[in-house]
C-alpha positions in Angstrom: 4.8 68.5 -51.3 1.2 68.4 -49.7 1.6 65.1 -47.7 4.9 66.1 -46.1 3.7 70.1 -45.5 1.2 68.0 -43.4 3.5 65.6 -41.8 5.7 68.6 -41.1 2.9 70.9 -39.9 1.3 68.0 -37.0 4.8 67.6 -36.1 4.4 63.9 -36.9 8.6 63.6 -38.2 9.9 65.4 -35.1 9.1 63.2 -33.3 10.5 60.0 -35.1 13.6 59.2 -32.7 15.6 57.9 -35.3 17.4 59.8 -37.6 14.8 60.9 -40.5 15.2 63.0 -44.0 13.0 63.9 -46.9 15.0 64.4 -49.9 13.6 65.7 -53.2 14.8 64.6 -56.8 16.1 67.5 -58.4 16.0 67.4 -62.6 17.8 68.5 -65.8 16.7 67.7 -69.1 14.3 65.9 -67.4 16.8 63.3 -66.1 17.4 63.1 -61.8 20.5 64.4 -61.6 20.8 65.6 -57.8 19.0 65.6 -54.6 18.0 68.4 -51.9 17.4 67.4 -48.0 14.2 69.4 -47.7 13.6 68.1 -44.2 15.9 66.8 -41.2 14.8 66.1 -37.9 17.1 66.5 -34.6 18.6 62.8 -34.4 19.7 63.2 -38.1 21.7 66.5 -37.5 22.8 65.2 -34.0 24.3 62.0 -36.3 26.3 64.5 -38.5 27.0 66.8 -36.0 25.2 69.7 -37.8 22.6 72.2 -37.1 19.3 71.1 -38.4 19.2 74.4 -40.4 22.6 73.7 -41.8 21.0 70.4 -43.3 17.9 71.7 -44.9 18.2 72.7 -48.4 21.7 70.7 -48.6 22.3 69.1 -51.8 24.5 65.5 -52.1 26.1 67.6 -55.3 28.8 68.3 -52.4 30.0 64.8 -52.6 31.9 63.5 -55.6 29.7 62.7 -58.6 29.8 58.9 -58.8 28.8 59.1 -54.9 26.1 61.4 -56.2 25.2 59.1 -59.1 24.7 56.1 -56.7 22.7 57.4 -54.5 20.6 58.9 -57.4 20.3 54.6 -58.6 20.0 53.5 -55.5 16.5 55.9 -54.3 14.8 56.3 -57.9 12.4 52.8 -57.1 11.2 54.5 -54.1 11.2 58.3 -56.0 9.0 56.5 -58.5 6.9 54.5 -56.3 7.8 51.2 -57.3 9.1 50.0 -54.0 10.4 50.9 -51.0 14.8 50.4 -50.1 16.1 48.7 -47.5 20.0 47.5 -47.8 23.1 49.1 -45.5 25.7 51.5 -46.6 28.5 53.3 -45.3 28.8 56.5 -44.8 31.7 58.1 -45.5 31.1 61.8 -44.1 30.0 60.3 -40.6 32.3 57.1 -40.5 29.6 54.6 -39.9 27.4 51.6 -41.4 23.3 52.5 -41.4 20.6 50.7 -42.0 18.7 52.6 -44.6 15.1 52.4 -45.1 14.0 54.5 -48.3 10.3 54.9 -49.1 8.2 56.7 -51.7 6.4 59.7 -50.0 5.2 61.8 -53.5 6.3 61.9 -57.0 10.3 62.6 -56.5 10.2 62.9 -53.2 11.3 60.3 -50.8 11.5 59.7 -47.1 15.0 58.2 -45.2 15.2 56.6 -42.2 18.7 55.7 -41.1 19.8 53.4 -38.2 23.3 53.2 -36.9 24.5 49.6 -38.0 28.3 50.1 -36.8 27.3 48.6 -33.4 26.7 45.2 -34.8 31.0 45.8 -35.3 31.2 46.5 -31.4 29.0 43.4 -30.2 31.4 41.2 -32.6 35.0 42.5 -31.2 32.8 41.9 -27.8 32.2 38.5 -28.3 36.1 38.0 -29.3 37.9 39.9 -26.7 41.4 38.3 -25.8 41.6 36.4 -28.5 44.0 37.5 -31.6 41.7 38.3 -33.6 41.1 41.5 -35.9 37.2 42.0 -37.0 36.7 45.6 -39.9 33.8 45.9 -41.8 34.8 46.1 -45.8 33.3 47.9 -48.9 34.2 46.3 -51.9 33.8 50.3 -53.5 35.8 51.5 -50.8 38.2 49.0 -49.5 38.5 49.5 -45.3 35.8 51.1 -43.8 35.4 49.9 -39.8 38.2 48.2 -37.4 38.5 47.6 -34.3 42.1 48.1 -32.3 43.0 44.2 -32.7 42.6 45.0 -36.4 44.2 47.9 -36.9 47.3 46.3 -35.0 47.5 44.2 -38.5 48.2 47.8 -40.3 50.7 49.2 -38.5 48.4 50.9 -36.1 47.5 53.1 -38.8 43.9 55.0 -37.9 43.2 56.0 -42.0 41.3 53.6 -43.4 40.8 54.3 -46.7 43.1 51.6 -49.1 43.8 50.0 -46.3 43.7 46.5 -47.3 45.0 47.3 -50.4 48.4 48.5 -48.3 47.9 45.7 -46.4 48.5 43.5 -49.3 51.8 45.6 -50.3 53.5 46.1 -47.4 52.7 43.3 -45.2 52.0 40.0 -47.2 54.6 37.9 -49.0 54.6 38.6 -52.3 53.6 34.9 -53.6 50.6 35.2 -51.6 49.5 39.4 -52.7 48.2 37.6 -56.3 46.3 34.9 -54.5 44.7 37.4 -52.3 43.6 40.1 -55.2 41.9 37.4 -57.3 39.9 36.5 -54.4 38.7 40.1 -54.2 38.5 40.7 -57.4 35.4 38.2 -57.7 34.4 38.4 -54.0 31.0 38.4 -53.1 30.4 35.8 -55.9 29.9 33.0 -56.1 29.6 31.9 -52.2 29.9 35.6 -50.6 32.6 34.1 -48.5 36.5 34.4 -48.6 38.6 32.2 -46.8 42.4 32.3 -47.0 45.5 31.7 -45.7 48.2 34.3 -46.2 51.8 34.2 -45.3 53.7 37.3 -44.0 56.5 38.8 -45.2 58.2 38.0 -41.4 57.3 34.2 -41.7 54.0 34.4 -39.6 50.7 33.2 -41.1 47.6 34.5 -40.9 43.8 33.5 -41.5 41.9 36.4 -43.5 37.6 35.7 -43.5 35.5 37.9 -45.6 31.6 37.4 -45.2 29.4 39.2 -47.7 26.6 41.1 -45.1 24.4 42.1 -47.6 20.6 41.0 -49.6 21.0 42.6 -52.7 23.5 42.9 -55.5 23.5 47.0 -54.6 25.2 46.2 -51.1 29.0 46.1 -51.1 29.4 45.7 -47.4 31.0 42.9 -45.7 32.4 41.8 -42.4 35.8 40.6 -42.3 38.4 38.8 -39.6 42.1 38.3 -39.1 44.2 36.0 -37.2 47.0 34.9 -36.0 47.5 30.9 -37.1 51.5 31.3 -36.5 51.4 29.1 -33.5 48.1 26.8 -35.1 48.4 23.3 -34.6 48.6 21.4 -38.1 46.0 18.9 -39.1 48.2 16.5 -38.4 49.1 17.3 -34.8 45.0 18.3 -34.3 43.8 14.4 -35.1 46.7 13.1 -32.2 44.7 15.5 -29.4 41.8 15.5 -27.5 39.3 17.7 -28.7 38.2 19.0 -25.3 41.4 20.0 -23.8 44.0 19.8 -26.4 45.8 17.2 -25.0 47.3 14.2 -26.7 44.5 11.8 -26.4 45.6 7.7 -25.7 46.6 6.4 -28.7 49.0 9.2 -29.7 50.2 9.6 -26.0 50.6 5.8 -26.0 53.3 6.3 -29.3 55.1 8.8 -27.8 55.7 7.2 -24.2 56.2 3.7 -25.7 59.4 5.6 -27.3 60.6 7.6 -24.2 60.6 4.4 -22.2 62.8 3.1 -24.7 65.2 6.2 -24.7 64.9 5.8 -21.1 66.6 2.4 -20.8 69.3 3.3 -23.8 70.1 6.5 -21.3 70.0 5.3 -17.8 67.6 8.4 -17.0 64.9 8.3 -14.4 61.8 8.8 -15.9 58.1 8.9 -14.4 54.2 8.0 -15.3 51.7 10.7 -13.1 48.5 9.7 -13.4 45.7 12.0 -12.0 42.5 10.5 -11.3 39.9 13.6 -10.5 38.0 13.1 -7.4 34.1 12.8 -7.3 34.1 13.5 -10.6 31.3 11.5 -11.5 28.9 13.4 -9.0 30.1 16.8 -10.7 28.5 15.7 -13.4 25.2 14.5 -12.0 24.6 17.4 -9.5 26.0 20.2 -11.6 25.8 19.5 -15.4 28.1 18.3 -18.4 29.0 21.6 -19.0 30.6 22.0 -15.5 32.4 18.7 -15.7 33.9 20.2 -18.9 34.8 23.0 -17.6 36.7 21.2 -14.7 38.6 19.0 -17.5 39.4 22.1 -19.4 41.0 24.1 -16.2 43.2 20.7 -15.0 44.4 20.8 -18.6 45.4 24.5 -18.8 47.0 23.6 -14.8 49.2 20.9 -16.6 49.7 22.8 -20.0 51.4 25.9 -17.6 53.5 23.7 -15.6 55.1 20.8 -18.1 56.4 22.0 -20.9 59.6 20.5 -23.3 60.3 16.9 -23.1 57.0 16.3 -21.0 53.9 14.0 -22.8 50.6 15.8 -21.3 47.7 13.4 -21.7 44.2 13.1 -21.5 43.8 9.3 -22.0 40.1 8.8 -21.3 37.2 10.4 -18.6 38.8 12.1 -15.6 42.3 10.8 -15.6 45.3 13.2 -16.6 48.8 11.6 -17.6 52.2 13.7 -17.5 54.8 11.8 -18.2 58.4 13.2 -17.0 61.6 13.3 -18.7 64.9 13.1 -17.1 64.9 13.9 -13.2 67.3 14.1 -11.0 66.4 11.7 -8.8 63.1 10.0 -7.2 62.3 12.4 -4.6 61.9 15.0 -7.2 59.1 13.4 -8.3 58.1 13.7 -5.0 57.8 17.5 -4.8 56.6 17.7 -8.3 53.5 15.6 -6.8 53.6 18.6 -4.3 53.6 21.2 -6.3 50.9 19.3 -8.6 48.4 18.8 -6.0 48.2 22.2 -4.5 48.4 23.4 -8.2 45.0 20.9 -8.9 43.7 21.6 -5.2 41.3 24.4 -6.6 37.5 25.9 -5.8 36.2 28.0 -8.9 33.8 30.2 -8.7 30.3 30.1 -11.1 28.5 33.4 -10.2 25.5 32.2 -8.6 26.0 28.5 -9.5 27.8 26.2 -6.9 31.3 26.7 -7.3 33.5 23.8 -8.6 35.8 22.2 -6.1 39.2 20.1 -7.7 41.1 17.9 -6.1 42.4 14.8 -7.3 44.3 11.3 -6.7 47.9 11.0 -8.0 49.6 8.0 -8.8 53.7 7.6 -9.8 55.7 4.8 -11.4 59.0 5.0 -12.7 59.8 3.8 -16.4 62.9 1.6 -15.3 61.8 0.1 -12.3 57.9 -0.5 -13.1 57.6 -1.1 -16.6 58.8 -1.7 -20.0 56.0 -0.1 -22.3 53.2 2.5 -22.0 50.8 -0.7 -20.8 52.6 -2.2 -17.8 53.7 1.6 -16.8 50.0 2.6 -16.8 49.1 -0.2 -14.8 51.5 0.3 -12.1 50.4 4.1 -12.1 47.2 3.3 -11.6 47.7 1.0 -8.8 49.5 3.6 -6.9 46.7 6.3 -7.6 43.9 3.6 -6.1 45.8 3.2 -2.9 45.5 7.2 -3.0 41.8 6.8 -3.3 41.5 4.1 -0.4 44.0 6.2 2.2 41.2 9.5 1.6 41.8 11.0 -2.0 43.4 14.3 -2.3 47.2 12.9 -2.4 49.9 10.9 -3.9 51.3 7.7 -4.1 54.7 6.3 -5.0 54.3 2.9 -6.9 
């Protein structure tokens, strides 16, 4: 122990502001069979909320023997002096993920530094807030180790997370789907060190479960895992008929859908009506402030439109800066009227972009009526889109009844 009664003696580990150990191999028949903390320093014992005095002389023979056994394996190349060891674990006793860092310091004697990983867990959850997603870190030795509250809102609310997944699997997922989901543990990390699956609930909800192996050698069993809620998803099917940007049905499938009304429209006697938003200056937002701001603008008319037409109403983005809603069923034409109202005060907007120039929306409505202005999606749009120019040429900002 000469090198680290010298360490120990300039103070050189005291002042390490990590968390730091010594351990020393301790032998029977000449085989390692234990180890000893001979030295702690004040971040270590502050991580497991002991005294330092507690810690020294402690022996891992406390914890169960396999536990012991491992970390035995996982120390002897640096006790030896063949390398040093660098790979993550979790900690069961203090209820986190560390980085550790294991090199040799003499003959069966080896230094730790350890570096709280579970943050890594908090930046993720950060970078998800308000979406429905769960994010837990996973040990494939000891099933649920670290979750977040969106996570453990998929368990019942249940704090203990010891077999956690494996309950999971029991009480929440339908049964056809528990099988599908052990045989993909059962092999995980290998051979991709990725799970991806979807996994129906025993109410009739789905859900999206993603596993991603975080580890660099085969003595890591840590991963880092998500869950969520893909009940309301769109299908494939219904994803290729939208606009990628906004989630609108793009031309084409809007064109299929309003080609039908406009029948049903005729068959029915209803009054039925083409909007058609124009966004003005848009072309300027784009060349002063940035794609990325013109997006954004798209994005926020959409979400306007998405909150205020719902059922039987087509939402559109057809091409650019122009919006279609098409209307179902109103009472009369001056209803459209005060839906053109409502919709440009709704559009009429200034956003704010911290200390970027805000965005200001406003756009140029155009109406025609299915029965009176056209027989199919074509002439309809034409007639909308002569109403919405004469909005342009009286100032912008309005509406126009074709």
């Amino acid at each position: 122990m000469g090198i680290f009664n010298k360490w120990n003696k300039a103070g050189f580990m005291d002042r390490c502001a990590e968390p730091f150990t010594i351990v020393r191999f301790l032998e029977s028949d000449g085989k390692p069979t234990d180890l000893e903390i001979v030295y702690a320093n004040q971040a270590l014992a502050s991580l497991a909320h002991m005294e330092r005095s507690d810690l020294t002389a402690k022996r891992f023979s406390g914890a169960e023997e396999e536990a012991v056994k491992e970390w035995v394996n996982l120390l002897t190349p640096a006790a030896s002096g063949e390398s040093t060891v660098n790979c993550r674990r979790y900690l069961e006793p203090l209820k986190i993920v560390t980085e550790i860092t294991a090199f040799p310091i003499e003959p069966g004697v080896v230094g730790l530094m350890l570096q709280d990983y579970t943050g890594v867990v908090q930046k993720l959850v950060k970078g998800i807030a308000g979406k429905e997603v769960g994010i837990f870190y996973y040990d494939m030795t000891n099933d649920l180790v670290i979750a977040d509250s969106s996570m453990l809102q998929f368990f019942g609310g249940k704090e203990k997370y010891e077999g956690m997944l494996a309950s999971f699997a029991k009480e929440w997922i339908d049964e056809s789907f528990v099988d599908l989901l052990r045989s993909q543990l059962s092999e995980f990390p290998y051979p991709s060190g990725l799970i991806e699956i979807n996994l129906k609930l025993k109410n009739g909800n789905f859900v999206r479960l993603s596993l991603t192996a975080d580890v660099r050698s085969e003595e890591e069993t840590l991963a880092i895992g998500y869950m969520a809620d893909i009940s309301n998803a769109p299908t494939l099917a219904e994803q290729e008929e939208r606009d990628t940007l906004t989630g609108l049905f793009h031309a084409v499938s809007a064109k299929d859908r309003i080609d039908k009304a406009i029948m049903d429209c005729y068959d029915s006697g209803r009054i039925d009506a083409m909007i058609l938003l124009d966004l003005d200056h848009f072309d300027s937002v784009n060349e002063t402030l940035g794609y990325e701001a013109g997006d954004e603008m798209l994005k926020k008319v959409a979400e306007i439109l998405k909150n205020n037409f719902k059922g039987k109403d087509i939402i559109a983005r057809p091409g650019g800066d122009s919006f279609i809603v098409y209307v179902s069923d109103l009472n009369d034409k001056r209803s459209a009227l005060q839906i053109c109202r409502t919709l440009n005060k709704l559009v009429t907007q200034t956003i704010p972009r911290g200390e970027d120039e805000p965005l200001r929306i406003t756009a140029s409505i155009g109406v025609a009526f299915a029965c009176d202005n056209g027989g199919n999606y074509e002439k309809l749009y034409q007639n909308a889109t002569a109403a919405m120019e004469e909005t342009k040429a009286n100032g912008r900002n309005g509406y126009t009844l074709a």
